[in-house]
C-alpha positions in Angstrom: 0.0 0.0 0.0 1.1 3.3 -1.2 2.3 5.6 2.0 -0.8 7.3 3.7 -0.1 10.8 4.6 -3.7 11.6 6.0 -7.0 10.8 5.3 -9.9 12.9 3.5 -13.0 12.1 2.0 -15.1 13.7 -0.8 -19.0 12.8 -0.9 -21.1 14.6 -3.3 -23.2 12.1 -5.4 -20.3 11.0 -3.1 -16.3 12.3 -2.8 -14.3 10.3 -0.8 -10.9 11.5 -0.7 -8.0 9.1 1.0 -4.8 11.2 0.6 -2.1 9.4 -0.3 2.0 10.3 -0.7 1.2 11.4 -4.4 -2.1 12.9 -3.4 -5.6 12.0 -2.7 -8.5 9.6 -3.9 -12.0 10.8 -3.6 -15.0 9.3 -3.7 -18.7 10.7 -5.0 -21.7 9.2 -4.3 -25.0 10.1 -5.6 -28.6 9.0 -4.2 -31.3 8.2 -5.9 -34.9 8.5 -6.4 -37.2 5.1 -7.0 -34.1 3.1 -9.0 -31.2 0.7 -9.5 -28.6 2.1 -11.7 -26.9 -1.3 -11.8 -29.6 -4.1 -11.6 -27.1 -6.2 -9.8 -23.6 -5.9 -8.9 -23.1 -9.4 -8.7 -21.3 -9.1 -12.2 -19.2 -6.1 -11.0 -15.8 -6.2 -9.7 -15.4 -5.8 -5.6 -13.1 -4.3 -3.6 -12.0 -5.9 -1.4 -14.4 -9.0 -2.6 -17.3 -6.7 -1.1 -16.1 -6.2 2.6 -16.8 -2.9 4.4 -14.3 0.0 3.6 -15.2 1.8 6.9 -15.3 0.0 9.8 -17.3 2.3 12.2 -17.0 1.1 15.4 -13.2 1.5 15.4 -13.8 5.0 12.9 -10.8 3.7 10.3 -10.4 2.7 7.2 -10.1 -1.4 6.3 -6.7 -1.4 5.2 -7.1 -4.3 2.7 -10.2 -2.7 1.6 -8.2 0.6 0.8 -5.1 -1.7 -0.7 -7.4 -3.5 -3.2 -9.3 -0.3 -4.2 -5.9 1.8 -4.7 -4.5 -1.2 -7.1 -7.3 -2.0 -9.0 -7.8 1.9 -10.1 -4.4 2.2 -10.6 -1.6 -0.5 -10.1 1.9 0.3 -10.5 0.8 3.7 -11.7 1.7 7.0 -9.8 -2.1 7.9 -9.7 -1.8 12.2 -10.6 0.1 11.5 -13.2 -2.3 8.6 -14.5 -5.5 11.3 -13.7 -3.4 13.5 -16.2 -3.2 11.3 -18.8 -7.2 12.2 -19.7 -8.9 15.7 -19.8 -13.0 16.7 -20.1 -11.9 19.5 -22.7 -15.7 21.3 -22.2 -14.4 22.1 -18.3 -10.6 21.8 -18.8 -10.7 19.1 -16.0 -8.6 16.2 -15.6 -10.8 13.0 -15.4 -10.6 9.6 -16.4 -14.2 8.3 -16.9 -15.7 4.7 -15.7 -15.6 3.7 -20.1 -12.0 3.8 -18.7 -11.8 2.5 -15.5 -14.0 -0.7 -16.7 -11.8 -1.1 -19.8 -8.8 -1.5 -17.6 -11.3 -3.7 -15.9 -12.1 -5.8 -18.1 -15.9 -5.6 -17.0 -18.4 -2.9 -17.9 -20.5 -3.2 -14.8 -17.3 -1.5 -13.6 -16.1 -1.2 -9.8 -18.2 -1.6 -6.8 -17.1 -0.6 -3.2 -19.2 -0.8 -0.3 -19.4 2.2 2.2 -21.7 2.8 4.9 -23.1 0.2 4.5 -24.2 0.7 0.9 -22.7 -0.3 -2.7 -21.3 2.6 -4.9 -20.1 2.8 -8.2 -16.4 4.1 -8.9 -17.3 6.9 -11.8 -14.2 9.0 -12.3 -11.3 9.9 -10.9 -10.2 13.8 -11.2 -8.3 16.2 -9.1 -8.7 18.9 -7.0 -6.9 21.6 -5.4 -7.8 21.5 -1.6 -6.5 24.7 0.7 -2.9 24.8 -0.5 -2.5 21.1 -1.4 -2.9 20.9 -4.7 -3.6 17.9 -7.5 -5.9 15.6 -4.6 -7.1 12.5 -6.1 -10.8 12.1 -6.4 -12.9 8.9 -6.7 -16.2 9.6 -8.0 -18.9 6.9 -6.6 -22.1 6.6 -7.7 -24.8 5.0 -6.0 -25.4 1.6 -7.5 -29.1 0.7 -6.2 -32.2 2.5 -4.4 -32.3 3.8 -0.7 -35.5 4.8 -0.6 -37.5 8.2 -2.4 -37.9 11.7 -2.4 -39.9 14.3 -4.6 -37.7 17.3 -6.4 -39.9 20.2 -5.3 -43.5 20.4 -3.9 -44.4 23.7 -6.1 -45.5 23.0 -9.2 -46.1 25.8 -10.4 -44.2 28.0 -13.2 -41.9 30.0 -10.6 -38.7 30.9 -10.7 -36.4 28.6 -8.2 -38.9 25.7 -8.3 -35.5 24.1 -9.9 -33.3 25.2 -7.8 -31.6 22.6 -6.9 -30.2 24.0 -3.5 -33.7 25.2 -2.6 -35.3 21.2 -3.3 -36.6 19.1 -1.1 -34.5 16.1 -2.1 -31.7 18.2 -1.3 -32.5 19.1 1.9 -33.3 15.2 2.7 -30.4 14.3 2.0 -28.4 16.6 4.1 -30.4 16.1 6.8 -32.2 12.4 7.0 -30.4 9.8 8.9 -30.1 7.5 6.4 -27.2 9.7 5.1 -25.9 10.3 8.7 -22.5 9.1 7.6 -22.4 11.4 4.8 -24.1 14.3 6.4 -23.0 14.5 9.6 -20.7 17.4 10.6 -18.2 18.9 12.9 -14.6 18.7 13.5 -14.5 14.8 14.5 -17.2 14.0 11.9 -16.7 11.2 9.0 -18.1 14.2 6.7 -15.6 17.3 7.5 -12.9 14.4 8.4 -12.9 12.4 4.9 -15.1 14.1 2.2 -14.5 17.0 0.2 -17.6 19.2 -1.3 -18.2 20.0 -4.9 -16.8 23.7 -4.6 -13.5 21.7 -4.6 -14.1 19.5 -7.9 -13.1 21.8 -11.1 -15.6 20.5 -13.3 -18.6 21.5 -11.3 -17.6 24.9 -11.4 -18.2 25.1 -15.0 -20.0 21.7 -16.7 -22.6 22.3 -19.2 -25.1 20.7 -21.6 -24.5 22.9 -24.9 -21.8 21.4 -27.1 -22.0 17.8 -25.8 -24.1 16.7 -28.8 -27.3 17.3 -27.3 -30.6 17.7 -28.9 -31.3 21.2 -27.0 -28.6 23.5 -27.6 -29.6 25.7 -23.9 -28.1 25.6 -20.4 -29.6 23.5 -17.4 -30.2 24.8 -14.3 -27.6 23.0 -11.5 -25.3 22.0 -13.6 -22.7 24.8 -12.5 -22.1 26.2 -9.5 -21.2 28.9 -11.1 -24.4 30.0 -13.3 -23.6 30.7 -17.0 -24.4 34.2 -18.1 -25.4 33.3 -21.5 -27.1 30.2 -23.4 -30.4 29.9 -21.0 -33.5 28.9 -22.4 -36.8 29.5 -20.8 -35.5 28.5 -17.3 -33.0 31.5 -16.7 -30.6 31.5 -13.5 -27.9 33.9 -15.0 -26.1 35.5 -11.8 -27.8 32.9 -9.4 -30.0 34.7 -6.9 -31.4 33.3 -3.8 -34.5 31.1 -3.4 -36.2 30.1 -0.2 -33.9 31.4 2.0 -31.3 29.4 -0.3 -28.6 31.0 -2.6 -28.1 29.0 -6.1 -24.8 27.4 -5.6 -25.3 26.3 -1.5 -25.1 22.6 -2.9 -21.4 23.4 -3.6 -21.1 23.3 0.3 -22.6 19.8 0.5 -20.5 16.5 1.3 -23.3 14.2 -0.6 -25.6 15.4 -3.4 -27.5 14.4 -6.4 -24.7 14.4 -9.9 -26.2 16.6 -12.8 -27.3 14.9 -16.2 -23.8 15.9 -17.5 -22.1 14.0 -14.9 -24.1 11.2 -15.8 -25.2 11.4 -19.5 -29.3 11.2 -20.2 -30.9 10.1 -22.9 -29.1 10.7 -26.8 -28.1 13.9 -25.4 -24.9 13.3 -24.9 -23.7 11.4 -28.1 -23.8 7.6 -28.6 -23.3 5.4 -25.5 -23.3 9.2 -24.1 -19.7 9.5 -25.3 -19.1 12.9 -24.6 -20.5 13.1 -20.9 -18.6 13.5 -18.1 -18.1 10.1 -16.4 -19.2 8.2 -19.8 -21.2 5.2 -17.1 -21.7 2.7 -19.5 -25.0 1.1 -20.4 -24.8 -1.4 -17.6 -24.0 0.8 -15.2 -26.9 3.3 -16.3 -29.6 0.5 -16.5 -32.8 -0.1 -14.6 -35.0 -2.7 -13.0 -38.0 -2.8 -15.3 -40.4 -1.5 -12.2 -38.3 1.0 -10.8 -37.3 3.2 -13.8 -36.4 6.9 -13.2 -33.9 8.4 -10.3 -33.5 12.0 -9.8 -30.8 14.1 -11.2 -29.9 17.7 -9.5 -30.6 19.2 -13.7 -33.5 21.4 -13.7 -35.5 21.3 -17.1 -34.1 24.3 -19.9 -37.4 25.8 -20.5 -39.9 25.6 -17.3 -39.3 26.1 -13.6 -41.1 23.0 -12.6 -39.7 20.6 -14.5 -36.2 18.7 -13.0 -34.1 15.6 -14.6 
């Protein structure tokens, strides 16, 4: 195992960062509404052959967990200058997407680890600059099946911030319901504040669009960015934010778990064949669906109406 200089996590859809002597990995983790993005993992690869990475009662990480994770993401490699290797050109971010972590694989139901009790899937790896450390590792995990429901917003009405995503209700469930208490959780001695790292860290978020990723609506998405575009909206308009609900547009970038945006993800033919040109480029068995549970919410709000989310 590669020397640990600290710990430090990043949940979003979930960031976990473990900071190791070249840097850290994170982890993102994204909950979801109603749905099973893998319909098993059975097929998927383990780490750690499906053990616990946190052990709770003794608040550390398994270390042959955290061994197995590290070498199947990245093996002899030094892992920055692996992360380096790739770039999201849109966002000028360093990322290497699960198409690419599954390849080297060999299995496109991809990488499973279990936290909290739950089973995520690994969906990029990227950097970010944290304080004055610079070029952290990032694991992206994404939620792999359903843990229980939640509606988007109960307005539905035509109003401005109704797709907000910092002002949802989903949003504010799961920053504050117990079933995230792991995740959401905070203070100094907190798993949270301790080991995850929030999206106003990540690069990509900053900037991450819909228009020119080969989608069929050439118009900008609410919650996509933290930082709103000032051009490109369609009937939805957030240019320069604002506050909604007591909520300013971007509080989600102070999260440490939240829901990933349909860029993120891909949705649809919107993002190219096999959605090529979004962000973590999930493949189709990592994107697919039990035939009764069939939609999970995304933090996008709809281009043209206020009451319409992803």
């Amino acid at each position: 195992m590669k020397e640990m200089r600290k710990s430090k996590l990043i949940l979003g859809t979930l960031f976990l960062t473990v900071a190791l002597a070249a840097g850290a990995i994170g982890f993102s983790f994204a909950p979801k509404k109603d749905a099973s993005a893998l319909t098993s993992t059975s097929g998927a690869v383990l780490a750690g052959g499906g053990a616990e990475l946190w052990n709770a009662d003794d608040s550390r990480f398994d270390s042959g967990v955290l061994d197995d994770l590290v070498d199947k993401l990245f093996g002899d490699e030094d892992p920055v200058e692996y992360i380096k290797t790739m770039k999201d050109t849109q966002t000028d971010s360093y990322v290497i997407p699960a198409s690419t972590i599954n390849t080297k694989l060999g299995n496109q139901n991809g990488l499973v680890v279990k936290l909290g009790g739950k089973e995520w899937m690994a969906a990029s790896l990227t950097l970010a600059d944290i304080g004055d450390e610079a070029d952290n590792v990032v694991l992206t995990l994404y939620l792999a099946n359903a843990s229980g429901a939640s509606q988007y917003y109960p307005n539905s009405t035509n109003t401005k911030g109704n797709n907000a995503y910092s002002s949802s209700t989903v949003r504010n469930h799961l920053i504050t319901n117990s079933n995230w208490s792991l995740f959401n959780t905070t203070g100094e001695e907190s798993f949270a504040e301790q080991f995850l790292v929030q999206p106003k860290y990540v690069k990509y978020q900053q900037t991450e669009s819909m228009v020119g990723r080969s989608g069929p609506y050439n118009y900008q998405s609410p919650n996509e960015a933290l930082t709103p575009p000032t051009s490109g909206w369609g009937g939805a308009n957030y240019s320069g934010g604002g506050t909604f609900n007591g909520k300013d547009y971007s509080d989600w970038g102070n999260d440490y778990i939240w829901l990933p945006s349909a860029t993120e993800t891909g949705y649809s033919n919107y993002f190219g064949t096999n959605n090529a040109n979004s962000i973590w480029k999930l493949s189709t068995n990592q994107l697919a669906h039990t035939t009764t549970n069939s939609y999970s919410w995304l933090r996008s709000g709809n281009y043209y109406d206020y009451y319409y989310s992803y």
